[in-house]
N, C-alpha and C positions, 0 to 999 in steps of 0.2 A: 504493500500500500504506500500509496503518497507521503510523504511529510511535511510539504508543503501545497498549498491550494493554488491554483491559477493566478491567482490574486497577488498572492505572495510570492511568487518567480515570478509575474509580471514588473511588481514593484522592482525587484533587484537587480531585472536586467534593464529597467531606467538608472537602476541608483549607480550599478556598477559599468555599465555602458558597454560589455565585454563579455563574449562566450565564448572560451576556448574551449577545442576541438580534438578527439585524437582518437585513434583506435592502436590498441596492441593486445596480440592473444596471449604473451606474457604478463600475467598477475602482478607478478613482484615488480617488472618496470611501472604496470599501470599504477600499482601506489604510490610510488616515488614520483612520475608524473604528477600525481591528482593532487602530493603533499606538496611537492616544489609549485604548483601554481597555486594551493589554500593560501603557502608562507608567503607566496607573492601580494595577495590579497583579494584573487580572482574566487567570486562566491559559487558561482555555476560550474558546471561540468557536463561538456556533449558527448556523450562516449558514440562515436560512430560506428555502428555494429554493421561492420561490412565481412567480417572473418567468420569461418566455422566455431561454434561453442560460444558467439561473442556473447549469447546468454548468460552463460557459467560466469566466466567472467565478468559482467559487469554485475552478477546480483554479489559476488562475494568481494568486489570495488566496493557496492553501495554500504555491504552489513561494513566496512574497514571506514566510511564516510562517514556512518551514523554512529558510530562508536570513539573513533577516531577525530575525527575533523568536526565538530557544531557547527552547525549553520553551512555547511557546502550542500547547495543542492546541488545531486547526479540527476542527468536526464540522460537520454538517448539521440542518437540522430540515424537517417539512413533508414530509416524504415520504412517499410513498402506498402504495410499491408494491417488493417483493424485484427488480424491473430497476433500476427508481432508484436504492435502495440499493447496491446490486452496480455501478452505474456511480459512485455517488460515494465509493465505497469505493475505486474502481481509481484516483483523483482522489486521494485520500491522506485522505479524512473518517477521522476517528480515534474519531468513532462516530457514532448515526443516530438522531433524535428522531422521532415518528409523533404524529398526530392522535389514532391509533386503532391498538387493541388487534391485530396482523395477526402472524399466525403463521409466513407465507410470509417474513415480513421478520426474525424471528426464529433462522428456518434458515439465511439466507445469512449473516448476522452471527456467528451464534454460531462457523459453518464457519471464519471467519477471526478466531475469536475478539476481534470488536467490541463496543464497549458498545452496548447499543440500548436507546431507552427511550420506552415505547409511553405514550401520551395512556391513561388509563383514569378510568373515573367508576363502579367500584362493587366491593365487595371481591370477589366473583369474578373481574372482571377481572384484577383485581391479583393474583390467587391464582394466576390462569393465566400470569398475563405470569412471574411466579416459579417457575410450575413450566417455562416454557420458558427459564429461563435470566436473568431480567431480573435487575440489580444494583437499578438505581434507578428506579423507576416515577413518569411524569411524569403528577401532578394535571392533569387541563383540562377544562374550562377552570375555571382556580384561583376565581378571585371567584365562581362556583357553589358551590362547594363550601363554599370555605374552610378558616381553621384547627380550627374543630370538629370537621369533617368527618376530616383526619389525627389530629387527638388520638385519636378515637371508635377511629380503624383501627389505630393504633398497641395500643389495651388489648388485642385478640385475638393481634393479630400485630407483636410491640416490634420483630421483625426485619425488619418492611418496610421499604424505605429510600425516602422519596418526595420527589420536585420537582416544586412547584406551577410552572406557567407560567400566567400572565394572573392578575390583579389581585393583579400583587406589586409595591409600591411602594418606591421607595428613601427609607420613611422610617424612625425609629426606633419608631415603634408600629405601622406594620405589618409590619416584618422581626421584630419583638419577638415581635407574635402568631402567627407563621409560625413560627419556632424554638423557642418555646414549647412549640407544640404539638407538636415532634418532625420537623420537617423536615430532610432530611439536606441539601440546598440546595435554592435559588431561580431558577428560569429570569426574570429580565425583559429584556423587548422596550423598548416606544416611552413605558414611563415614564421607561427609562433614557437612551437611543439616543432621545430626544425628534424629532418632525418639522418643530421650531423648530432645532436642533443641525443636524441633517442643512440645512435650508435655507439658514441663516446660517454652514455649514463652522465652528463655532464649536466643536474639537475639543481647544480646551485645555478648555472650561467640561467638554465632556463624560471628560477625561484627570479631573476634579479630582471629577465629580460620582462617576466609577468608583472613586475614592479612600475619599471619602467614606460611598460604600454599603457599601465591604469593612469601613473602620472599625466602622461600624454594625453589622456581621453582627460581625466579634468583639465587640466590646460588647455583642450581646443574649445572645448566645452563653455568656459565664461564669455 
């Protein structure tokens, strides 16, 4: 079960502006991950379950979360389908990211009132994903689109709430153009959680590099 309500990740991906990203079917890496971005200050976690078993794994990440780390909410990303969802919701995801716009995946979440937040690339999309419920609608792939693309969707609709994922960089000119434009947060993956980090376990660089992204989000932020 949940630990948090929709409500409640909704709020902390305003407050913290920031969802990193990462899949490994190594356990012991994924802890030291999950802990090097808690000590960084990053409150969420998208485990993108794209590997065999990434169920196993991510329900005994979450019981290490909930025991371990207060206050980190684990959610999921990469998922396909309302069975998926509904088994890693019974896993404790505290809510569920999608490729794509799925409706079936929308009724089981909303039912346990979960945050879910579907991949969309065009304003109906997103018109739909809000009339079924969506808090925050996740841009993908982001570097298609881009930040023009949210400014342009924000002037009809200021109350869309959106997180680009893919081509969000932990720099200060492009988290700048990203917030500029009206981003409510930022999903990144292997810019952040690099496949140099992961290989070299080198999880202070990446405790300090999560540090330094949240900085940069309040600084473009004021």
């Amino acid at each position: 079960m949940a630990q948090f309500s929709r409500i409640e990740v909704a709020q902390v991906m305003k407050e913290t502006g920031m969802v990193p990203l990462f899949f490994s079917n190594d356990l012991e890496v994924s802890k030291q991950v999950l802990k090097a971005c808690y000590d960084g200050g990053a409150r969420l976690m998208e485990f993108t379950a794209r590997g065999d078993f990434a169920h196993e794994v991510f329900g005994e990440l979450t019981k290490y979360a909930i025991k371990e780390l207060p206050g980190m909410i684990m959610g999921v990303g990469s998922v396909t389908d309302a069975a998926a969802a509904s088994l890693y919701m019974a896993l404790g995801a505290n809510f569920i990211v999608t490729p794509v716009l799925r409706e079936d995946i929308a009724v089981v979440c909303n039912r346990r009132k979960v945050l879910w937040s579907p991949g969309c690339g065009t304003l109906t999309e997103i018109t739909r994903a809000e009339e079924l419920g969506c808090e925050i609608v996740k841009l993908f792939p982001g570097d298609i689109y881009g930040p023009q693309f949210v400014k342009g969707i924000k002037g009809p609709q200021p109350w869309t709430s959106v997180m680009p994922t893919g081509g969000v960089a932990p720099n200060k000119e492009n988290l700048s153009a990203w917030f500029s434009a009206g981003v409510t947060c930022v999903g990144m993956g292997s810019q952040l959680i690099s496949k140099e980090i992961l290989a070299t376990k080198n999880y202070a660089k990446l405790e300090q590099d999560v540090k330094n992204a949240m900085a940069l989000i309040k600084e473009v932020r004021k």
